[in-house]
C-alpha positions as CSV (number, residue, x, y, z in Angstrom):
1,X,22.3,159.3,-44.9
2,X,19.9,156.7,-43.0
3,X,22.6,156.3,-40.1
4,X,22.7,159.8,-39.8
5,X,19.0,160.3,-39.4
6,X,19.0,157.9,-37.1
7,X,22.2,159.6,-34.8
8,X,20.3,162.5,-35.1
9,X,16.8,161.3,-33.7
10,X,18.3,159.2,-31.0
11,X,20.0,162.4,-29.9
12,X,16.8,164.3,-30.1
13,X,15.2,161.9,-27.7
14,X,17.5,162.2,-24.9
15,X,17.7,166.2,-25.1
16,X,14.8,168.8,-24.3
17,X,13.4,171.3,-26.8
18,X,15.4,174.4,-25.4
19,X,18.5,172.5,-25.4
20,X,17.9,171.8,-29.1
21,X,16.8,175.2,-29.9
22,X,20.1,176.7,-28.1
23,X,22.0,174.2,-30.6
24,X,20.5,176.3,-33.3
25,X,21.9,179.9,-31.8
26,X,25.2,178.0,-31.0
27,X,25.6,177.1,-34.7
28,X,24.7,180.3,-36.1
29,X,27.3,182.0,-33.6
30,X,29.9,179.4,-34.7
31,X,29.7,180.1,-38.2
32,X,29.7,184.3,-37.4
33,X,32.4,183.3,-35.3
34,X,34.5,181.9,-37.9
35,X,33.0,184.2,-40.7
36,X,34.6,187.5,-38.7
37,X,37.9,187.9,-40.2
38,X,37.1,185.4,-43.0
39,X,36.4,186.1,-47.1
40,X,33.2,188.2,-48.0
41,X,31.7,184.8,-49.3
42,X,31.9,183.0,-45.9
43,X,31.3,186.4,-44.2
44,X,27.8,186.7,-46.0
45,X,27.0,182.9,-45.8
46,X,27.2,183.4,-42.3
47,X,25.0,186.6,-41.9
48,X,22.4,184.8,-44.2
49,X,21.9,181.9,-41.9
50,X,21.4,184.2,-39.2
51,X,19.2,186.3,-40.8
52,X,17.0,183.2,-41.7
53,X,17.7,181.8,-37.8
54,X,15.9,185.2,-36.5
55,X,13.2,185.6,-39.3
56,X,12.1,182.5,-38.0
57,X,12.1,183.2,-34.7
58,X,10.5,186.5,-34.9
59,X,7.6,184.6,-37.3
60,X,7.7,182.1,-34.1
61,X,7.4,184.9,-31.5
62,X,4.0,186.7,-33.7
63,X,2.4,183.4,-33.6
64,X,-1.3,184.2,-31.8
65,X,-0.9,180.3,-30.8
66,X,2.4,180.4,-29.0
67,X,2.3,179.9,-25.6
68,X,5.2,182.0,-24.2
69,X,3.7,185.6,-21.7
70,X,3.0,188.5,-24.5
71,X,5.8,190.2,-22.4
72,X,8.8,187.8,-23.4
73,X,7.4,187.4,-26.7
74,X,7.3,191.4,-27.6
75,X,10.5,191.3,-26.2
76,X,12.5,188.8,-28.3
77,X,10.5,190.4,-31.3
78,X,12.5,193.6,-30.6
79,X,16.0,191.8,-30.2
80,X,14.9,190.6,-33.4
81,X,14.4,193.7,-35.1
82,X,17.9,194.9,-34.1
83,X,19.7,192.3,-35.3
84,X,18.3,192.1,-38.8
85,X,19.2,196.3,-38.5
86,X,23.0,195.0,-37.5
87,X,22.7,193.1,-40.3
88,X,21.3,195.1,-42.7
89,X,24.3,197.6,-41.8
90,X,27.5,197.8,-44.6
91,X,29.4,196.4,-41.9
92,X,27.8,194.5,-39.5
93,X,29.5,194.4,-35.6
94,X,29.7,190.7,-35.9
95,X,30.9,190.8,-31.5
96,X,27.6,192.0,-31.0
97,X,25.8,189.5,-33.3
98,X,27.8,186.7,-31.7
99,X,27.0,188.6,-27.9
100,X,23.2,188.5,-28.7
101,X,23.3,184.8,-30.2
102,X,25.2,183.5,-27.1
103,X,23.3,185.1,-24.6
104,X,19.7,183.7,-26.6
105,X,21.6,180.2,-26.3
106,X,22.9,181.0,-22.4
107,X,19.1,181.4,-21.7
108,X,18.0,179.0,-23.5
109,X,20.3,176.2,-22.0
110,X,19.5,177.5,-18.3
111,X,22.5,179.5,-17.8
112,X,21.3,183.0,-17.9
């Protein structure tokens, strides 16, 4: 477990903030990815860890101490709010769940 912590914060060092927060959408959209056709129980794994992945960045993005323009803020809050509705749905689009994620991650990472 130590070595691991270790990998972990030596990778950390050499890569910025936005390349580690795009990570974080990139995981998420593997896991809906591979949750799509799955079983109900990886299918709703999948949606929980996104849900918590967007809760937190929509706590993030209400924050009166964040620095990001009120503008892109307000903005990401509303993505937000749609995807917990796709969520919340009896059967979520999980293409447009993945779409959104990838394109959070594709901005993130510069390549918007």
């Amino acid at each position: 477990m130590n070595q691991a912590r270790r990998a972990y914060e030596a990778a950390a060092t050499h890569r910025t903030e936005r390349d580690q927060e795009a990570d974080v959408f990139r995981r998420a959209t593997g896991a809906l990815k591979a949750a799509r056709d799955a079983d109900p129980l990886q299918r709703v794994r999948a949606l929980a860890d996104n849900r918590r992945l967007w809760l937190t960045v929509t706590d993030l993005m209400r924050d009166p101490l964040n620095a990001l323009p009120a503008e892109l803020r307000a903005g990401i809050v509303s993505v937000g709010f749609v995807v917990q509705r796709e969520m919340d749905r009896d059967s979520p689009d999980f293409d447009f769940l993945i779409s959104i994620n990838e394109n959070i991650a594709a901005g993130l990472s510069g390549r918007a």
